[in-house]
C-alpha positions in Angstrom: -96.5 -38.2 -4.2 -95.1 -34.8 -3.7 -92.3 -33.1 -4.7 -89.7 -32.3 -1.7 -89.7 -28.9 -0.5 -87.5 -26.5 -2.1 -85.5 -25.1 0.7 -83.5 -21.8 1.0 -81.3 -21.3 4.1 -81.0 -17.4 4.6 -78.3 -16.8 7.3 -75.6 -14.1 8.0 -73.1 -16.7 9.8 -71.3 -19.8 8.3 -71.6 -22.2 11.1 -75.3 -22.0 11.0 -75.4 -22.5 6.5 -73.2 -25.8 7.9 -75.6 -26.9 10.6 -78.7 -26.3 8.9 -77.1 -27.7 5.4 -76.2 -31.0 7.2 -79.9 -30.9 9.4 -81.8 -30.8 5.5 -79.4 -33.7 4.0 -81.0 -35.9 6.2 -84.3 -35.4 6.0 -86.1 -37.0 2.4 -88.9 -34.5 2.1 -86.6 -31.6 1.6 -84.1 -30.6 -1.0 -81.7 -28.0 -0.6 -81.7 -24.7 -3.3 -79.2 -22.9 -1.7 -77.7 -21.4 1.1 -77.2 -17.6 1.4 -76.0 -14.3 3.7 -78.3 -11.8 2.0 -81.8 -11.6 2.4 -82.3 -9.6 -1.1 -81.3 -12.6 -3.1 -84.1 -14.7 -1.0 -86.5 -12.2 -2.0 -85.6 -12.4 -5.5 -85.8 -16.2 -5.5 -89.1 -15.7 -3.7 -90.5 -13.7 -6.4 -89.4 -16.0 -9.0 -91.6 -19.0 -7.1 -88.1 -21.0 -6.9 -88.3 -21.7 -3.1 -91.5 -23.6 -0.8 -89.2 -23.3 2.2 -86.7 -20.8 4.0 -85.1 -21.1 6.8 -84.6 -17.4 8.0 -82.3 -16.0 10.4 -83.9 -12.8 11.7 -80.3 -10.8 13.1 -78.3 -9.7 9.6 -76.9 -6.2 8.9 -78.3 -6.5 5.3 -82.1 -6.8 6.1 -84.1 -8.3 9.2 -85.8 -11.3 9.1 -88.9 -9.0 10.4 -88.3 -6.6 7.5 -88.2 -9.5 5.0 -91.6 -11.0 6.3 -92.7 -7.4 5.8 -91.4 -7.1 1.9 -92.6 -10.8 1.1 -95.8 -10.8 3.3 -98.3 -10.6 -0.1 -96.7 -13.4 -1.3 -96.3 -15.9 1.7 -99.8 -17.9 0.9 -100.4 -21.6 1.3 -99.5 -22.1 -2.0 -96.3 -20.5 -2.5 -93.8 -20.4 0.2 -92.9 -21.3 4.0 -91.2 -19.8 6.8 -89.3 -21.1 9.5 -87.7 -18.2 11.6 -84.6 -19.5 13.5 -83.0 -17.1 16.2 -80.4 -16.9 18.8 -83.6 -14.5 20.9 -86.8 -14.8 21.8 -87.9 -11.3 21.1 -89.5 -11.6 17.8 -91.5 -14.8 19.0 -94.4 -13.0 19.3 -93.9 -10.6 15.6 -93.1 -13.7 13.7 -96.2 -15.6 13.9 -98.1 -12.6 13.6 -97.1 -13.4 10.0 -98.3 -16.7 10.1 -94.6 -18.6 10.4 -94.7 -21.6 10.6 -92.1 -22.5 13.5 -89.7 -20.7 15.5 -86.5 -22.2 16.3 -84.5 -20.7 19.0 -80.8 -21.5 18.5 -78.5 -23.7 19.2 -81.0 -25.6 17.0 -81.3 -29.4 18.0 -81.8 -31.8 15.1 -85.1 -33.2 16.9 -86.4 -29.8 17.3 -85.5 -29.0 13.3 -87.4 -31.9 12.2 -90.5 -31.2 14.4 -90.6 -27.9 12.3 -89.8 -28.6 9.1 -92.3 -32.0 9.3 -95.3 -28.7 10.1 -93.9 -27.1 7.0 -94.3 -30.2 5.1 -97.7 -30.9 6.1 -99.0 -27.3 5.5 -97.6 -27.4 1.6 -99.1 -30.9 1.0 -101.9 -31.5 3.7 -101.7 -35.6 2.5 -98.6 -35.4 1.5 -96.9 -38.4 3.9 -92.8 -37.7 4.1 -92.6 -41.7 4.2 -93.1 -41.7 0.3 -91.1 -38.6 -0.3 -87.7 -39.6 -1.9 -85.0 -40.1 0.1 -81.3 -38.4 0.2 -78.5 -40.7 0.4 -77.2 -40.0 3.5 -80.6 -39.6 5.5 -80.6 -40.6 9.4 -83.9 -40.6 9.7 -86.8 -42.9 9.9 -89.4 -42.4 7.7 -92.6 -41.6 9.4 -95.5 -39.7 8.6 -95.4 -35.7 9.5 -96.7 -34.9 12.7 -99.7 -32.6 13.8 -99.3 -30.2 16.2 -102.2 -30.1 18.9 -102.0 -26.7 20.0 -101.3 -23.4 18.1 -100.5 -19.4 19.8 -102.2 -17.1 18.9 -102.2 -13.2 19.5 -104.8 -11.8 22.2 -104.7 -8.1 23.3 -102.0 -8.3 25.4 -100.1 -11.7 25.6 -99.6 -14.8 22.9 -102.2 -17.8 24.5 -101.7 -21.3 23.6 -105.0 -22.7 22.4 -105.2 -26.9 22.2 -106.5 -28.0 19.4 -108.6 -30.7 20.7 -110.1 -27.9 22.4 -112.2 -25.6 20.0 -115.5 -25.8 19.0 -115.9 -23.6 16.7 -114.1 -19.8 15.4 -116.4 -16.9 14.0 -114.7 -14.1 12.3 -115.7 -10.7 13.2 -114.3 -7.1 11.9 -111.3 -6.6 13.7 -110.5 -9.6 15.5 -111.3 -13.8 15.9 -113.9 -15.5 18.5 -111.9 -18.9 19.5 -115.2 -21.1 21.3 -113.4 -23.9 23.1 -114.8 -26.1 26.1 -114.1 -24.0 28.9 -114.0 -20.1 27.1 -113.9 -17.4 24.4 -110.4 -16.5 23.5 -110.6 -13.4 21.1 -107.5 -13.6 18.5 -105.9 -10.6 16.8 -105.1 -11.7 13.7 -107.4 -13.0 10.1 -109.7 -16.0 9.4 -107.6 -16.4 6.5 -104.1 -17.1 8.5 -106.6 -19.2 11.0 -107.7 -21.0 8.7 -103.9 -22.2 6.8 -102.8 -22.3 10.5 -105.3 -24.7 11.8 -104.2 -28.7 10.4 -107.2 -29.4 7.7 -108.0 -32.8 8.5 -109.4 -31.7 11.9 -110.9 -28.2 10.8 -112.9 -26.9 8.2 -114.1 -23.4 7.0 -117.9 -23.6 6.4 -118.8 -19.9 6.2 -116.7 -16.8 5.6 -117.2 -15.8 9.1 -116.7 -19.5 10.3 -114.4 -22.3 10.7 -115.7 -25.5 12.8 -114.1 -28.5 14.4 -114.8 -31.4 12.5 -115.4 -33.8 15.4 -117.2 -31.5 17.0 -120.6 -31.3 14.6 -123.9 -32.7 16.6 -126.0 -32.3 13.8 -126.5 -31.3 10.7 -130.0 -29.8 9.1 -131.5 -27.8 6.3 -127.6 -26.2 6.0 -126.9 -25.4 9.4 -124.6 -27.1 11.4 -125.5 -27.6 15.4 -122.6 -27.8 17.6 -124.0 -27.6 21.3 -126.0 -24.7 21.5 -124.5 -23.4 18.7 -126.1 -22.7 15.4 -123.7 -22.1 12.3 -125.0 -21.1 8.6 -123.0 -23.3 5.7 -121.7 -20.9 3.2 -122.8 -21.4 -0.3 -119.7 -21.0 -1.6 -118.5 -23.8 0.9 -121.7 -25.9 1.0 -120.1 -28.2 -1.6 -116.8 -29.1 -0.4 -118.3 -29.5 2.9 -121.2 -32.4 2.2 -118.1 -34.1 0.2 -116.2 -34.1 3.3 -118.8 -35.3 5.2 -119.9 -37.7 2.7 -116.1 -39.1 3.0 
């Protein structure tokens, strides 16, 4: 069982540290660190590993929430910390999950729409973590069922965000500058790194086989001599992934 998410609130106004204090009581899977007006001391706690999870306003006279993601960007991995922007404007949409947020929440924040983003949060720090076993707060409102997946993602094309379902793709080769998203009716190509791809896509549908590729589970035709045929498509298996992959399969 995993541990509940260390969560940081980073927020010039009161009213939201109230909202979002009472929205994290009542949810078991996260644990509140703190609650704070200046983005330095979230950096600093940052640093020190002492957060998995901030909730970041991206409007304070102190620092921007874009400016922080900036400063903290090398250390915003899978295994380290979350983001969740929340906003009163939907300017910054696009910026934010350029790096890799994991929701963005558009205030006044509804308690449904908190937990939709939080429960993504959960599920990208602990892939089979399930918040059902997670320990419970006192006061929690909630019933205990297992973190949703999300079956779409946005990602960043040349000149607009696109919404790609999940059930969707086929396949994603990396190339030099940019992403080629195969699904069943196009190619999408996606400005941003296999790496963020590959902690965006939910890992129990998708798996990296190759540097340059990450496939759709569900969508393998075949396998043979370490190439995996997915319609027409011929993809090499990485040596560095060959293993972990013919364990997955093998599950």
């Amino acid at each position: 069982m995993a541990n509940p998410l260390r969560t940081l609130i980073v927020d010039d106004e009161p009213l939201a540290h109230m909202i979002l204090t009472d929205y994290v009581s009542k949810v078991p899977f996260l644990t509140l660190v703190g609650a704070t007006t200046s983005p330095i001391d979230a950096l600093t706690r940052l640093q020190r590993n002492e957060v998995d999870l901030i909730l970041l306003d991206i409007q304070m006279p102190e620092l921007t929430g874009m400016q922080f993601l900036k400063l903290a960007e090398s250390g915003l991995t899978s295994h380290t910390c979350r983001i969740i922007l929340t906003t009163a404007y939907t300017d910054y949409a696009l910026e934010g999950y350029e790096y890799n947020v994991v929701d963005y929440l558009l205030k006044p924040i509804s308690f449904d729409r908190f937990l939709k983003a939080v429960q993504k949060a959960w599920q990208k720090a602990d892939p089979a973590g399930d918040p059902a076993a997670s320990p419970a707060t006192p006061d929690t409102l909630i019933s205990r069922t297992p973190a949703t997946t999300p079956d779409f993602i946005f990602v960043k094309t040349e000149y607009k965000l696109q919404r790609v379902n999940l059930p969707d793709i086929l396949y994603i080769e990396g190339l030099k500058d940019y992403l080629s998203i195969y699904t069943t009716t196009e190619r999408i190509l996606a400005l941003q790194t296999m790496k963020s791809m590959d902690e965006k896509l939910p890992p129990e549908q998708f798996m990296r086989v190759h540097k340059s590729y990450i496939i759709a589970l569900k969508r393998i035709d075949s396998i043979e001599r370490n190439r995996i045929y997915i319609g027409k498509a011929i993809i090499p298996i990485g040596d560095t992934f060959r293993d972990d992959f013919y364990k997955r399969i093998d599950q």
